[in-house]
C-alpha positions in Angstrom: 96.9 -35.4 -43.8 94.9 -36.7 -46.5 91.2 -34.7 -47.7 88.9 -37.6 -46.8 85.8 -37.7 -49.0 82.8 -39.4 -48.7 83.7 -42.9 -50.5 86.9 -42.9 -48.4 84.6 -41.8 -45.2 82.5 -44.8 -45.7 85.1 -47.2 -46.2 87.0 -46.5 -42.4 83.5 -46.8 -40.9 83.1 -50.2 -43.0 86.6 -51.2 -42.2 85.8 -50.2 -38.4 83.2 -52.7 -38.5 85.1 -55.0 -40.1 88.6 -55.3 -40.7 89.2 -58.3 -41.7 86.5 -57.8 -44.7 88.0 -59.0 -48.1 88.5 -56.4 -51.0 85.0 -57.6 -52.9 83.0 -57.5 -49.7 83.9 -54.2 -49.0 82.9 -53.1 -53.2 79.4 -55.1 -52.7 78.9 -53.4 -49.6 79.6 -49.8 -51.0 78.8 -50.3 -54.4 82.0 -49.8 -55.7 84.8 -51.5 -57.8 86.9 -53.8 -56.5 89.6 -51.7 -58.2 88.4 -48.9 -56.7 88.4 -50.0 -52.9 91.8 -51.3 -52.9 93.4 -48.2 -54.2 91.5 -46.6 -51.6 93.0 -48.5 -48.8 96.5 -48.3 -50.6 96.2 -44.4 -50.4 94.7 -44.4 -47.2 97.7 -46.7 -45.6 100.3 -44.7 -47.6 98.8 -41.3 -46.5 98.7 -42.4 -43.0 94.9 -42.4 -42.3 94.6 -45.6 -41.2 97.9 -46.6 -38.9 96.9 -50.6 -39.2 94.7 -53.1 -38.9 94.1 -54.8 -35.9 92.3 -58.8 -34.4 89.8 -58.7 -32.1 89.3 -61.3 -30.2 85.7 -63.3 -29.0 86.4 -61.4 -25.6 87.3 -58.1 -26.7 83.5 -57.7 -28.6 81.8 -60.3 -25.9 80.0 -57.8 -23.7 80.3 -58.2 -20.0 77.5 -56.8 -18.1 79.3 -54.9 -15.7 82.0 -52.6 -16.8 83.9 -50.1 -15.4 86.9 -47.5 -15.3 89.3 -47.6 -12.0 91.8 -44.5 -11.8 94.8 -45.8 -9.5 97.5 -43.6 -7.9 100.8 -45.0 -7.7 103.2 -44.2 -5.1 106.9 -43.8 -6.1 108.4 -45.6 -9.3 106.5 -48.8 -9.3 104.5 -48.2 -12.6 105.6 -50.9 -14.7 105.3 -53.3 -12.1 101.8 -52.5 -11.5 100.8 -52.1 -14.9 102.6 -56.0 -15.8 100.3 -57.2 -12.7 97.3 -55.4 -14.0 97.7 -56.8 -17.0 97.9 -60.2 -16.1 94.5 -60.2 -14.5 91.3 -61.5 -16.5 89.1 -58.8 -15.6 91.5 -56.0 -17.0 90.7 -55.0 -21.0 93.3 -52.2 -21.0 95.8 -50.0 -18.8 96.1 -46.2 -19.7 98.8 -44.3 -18.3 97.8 -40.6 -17.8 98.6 -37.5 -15.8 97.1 -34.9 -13.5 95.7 -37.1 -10.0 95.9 -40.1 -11.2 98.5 -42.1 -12.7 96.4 -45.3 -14.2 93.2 -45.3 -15.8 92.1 -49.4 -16.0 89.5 -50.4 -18.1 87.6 -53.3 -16.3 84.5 -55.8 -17.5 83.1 -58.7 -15.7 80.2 -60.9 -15.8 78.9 -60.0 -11.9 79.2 -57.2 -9.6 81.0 -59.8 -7.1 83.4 -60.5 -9.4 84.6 -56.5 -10.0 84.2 -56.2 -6.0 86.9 -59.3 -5.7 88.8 -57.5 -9.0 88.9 -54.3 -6.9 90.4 -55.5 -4.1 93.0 -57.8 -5.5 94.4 -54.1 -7.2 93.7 -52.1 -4.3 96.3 -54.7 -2.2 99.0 -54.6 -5.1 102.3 -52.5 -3.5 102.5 -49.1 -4.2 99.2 -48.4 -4.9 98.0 -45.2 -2.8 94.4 -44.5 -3.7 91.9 -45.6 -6.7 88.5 -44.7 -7.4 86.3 -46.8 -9.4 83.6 -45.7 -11.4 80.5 -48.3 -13.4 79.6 -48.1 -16.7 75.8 -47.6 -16.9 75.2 -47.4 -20.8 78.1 -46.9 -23.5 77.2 -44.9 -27.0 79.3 -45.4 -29.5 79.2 -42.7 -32.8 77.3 -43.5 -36.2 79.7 -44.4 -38.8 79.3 -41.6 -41.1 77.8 -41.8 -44.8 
């Protein structure tokens, strides 16, 4: 694993914010050579520290009001069925498999509470599915990009 300093600190958290940022934004924004930033990311990559680069999309940073986190319990072997059904639903941003009680952790956001009441019990009818609990977002925190 790479020693991170603080130039190389403040260029994931600039990265974070913006992936897709060209090579002379990023030296503007830190005050650094162009040079400088690029063979930062090319050590970076090469060390490892940052696994890739990735698109969001206009729904992935539009923020639906209500939000939430349903833990499902799966009966049997029917996990990749439910998860390719889960997927396929509007509502769902992400499936986690996990272990201990539950077997799925689903990440859920939609614009009204009626909408995750119909969401919920779309999933709760899917085959196999034993139990689920649901639990609302009521504020998210996200940490300060370091300096």
């Amino acid at each position: 694993m790479a020693v991170l300093d603080d130039i190389d600190i403040r260029l994931i958290a600039a990265l974070r914010r913006d992936g897709r940022a060209s090579i002379s934004d990023l030296a503007a924004k830190l005050k650094l050579a162009r040079a400088t930033v690029r063979s930062r990311i090319e050590r970076l990559v090469a060390s490892g520290e940052i696994a890739g680069f990735t698109v969001l999309t206009r729904a992935d940073v539009t923020a639906a009001p209500v939000r939430g986190l349903t833990l499902i319990g799966i009966e049997g072997r029917g996990t990749e069925r439910i998860i390719g059904l889960l997927q396929g639903m509007p509502a769902v941003q992400a499936v986690h498999s996990t272990n201990g009680r539950w077997d799925l952790i689903v990440e859920l956001a939609t614009d009204t509470l009626q909408e995750l009441d119909d969401t919920l019990v779309r999933i709760r009818r899917f085959e196999g599915i034993t139990s689920s609990e649901t639990n609302l977002y009521l504020s998210s925190r996200r940490p300060a990009a370091r300096r």
